[in-house]
C-alpha positions in Angstrom: 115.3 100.0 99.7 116.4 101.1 96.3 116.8 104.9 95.5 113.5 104.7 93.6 111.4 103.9 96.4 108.4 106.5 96.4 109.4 109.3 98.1 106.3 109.2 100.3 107.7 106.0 102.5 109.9 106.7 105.3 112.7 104.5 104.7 113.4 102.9 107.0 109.4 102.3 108.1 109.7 101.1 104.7 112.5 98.7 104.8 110.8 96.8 108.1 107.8 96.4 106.1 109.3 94.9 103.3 111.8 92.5 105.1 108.4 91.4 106.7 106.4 91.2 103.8 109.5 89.2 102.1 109.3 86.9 104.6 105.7 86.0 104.2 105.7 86.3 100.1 108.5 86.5 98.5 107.4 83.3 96.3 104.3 85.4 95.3 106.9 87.8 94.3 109.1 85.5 92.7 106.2 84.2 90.5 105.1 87.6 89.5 108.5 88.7 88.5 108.5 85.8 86.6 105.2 86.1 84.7 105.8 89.8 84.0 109.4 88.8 82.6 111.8 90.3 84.9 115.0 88.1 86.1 115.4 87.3 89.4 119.1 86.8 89.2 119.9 91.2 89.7 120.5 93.1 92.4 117.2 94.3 93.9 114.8 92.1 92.3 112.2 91.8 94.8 112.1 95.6 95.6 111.7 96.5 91.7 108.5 93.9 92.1 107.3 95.6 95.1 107.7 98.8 93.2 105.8 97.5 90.3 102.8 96.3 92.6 102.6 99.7 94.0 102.4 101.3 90.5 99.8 98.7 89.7 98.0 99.7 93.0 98.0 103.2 92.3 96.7 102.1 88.3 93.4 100.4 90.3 92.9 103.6 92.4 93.4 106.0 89.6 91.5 104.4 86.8 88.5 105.0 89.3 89.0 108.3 89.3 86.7 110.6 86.5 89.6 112.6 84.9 93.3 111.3 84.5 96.5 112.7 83.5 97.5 111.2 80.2 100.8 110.5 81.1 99.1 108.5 83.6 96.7 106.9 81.5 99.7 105.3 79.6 101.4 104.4 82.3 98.7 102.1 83.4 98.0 100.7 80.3 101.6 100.2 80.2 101.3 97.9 83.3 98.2 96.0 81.6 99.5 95.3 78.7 102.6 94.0 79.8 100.7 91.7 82.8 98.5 90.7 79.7 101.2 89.9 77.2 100.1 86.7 75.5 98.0 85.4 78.1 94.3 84.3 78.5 92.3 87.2 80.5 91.6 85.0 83.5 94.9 84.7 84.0 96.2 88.5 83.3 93.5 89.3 86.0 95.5 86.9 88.4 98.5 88.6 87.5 97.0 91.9 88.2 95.2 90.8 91.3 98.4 89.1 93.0 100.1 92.9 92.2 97.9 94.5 93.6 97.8 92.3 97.0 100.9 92.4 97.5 101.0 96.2 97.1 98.1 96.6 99.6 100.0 94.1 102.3 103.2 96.5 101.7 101.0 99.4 102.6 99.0 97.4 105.7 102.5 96.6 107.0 104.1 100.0 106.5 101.1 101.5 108.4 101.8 99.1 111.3 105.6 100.2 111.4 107.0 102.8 114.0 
């Protein structure tokens, strides 16, 4: 996984789960990468797309919460606005949707991992 893989994933329980998930949606992941603007021609692609779904994960869980840190306040609206960049709202919501998804399968898998 790449060296800025949250800290709170074993690696290696980490790595199983995402050679897993890539085999079931690495098109999914493809497609986001694309809509979001990032080349799928580096190094690590498809692990810098995982890590984006998990910070848009973590966006949907802490914009429920009542107070948030400002730094993470702009951090998510960082992600929005760039899923939403010149887009009709039905399909930035597809965007976000598919991130998110992806981020809970990650997390579904990883749990399953021992």
């Amino acid at each position: 996984m790449a060296k800025a893989f949250p800290v709170q994933y074993d690696r290696e329980r980490a790595r199983k789960a995402f050679d897993i998930l890539l085999s079931t949606r690495e098109p999914e992941l493809k497609q986001l990468a694309l809509d979001i603007g990032y080349p799928t021609t580096g190094a690590d692609w498809q692990e810098k797309v995982l890590l984006f779904c998990l910070d848009v994960n973590s966006c949907f869980i802490d914009l429920s919460k009542d107070k948030m840190d400002e730094v993470e306040i702009h951090k998510c609206m960082t992600l929005m606005k760039t899923m939403a960049k010149d887009r009709p709202l039905i399909e930035s919501q597809k965007i976000q949707d598919l991130a998110y998804n992806i981020a809970e399968d990650f997390k579904s898998l990883y749990m399953r991992q021992d």
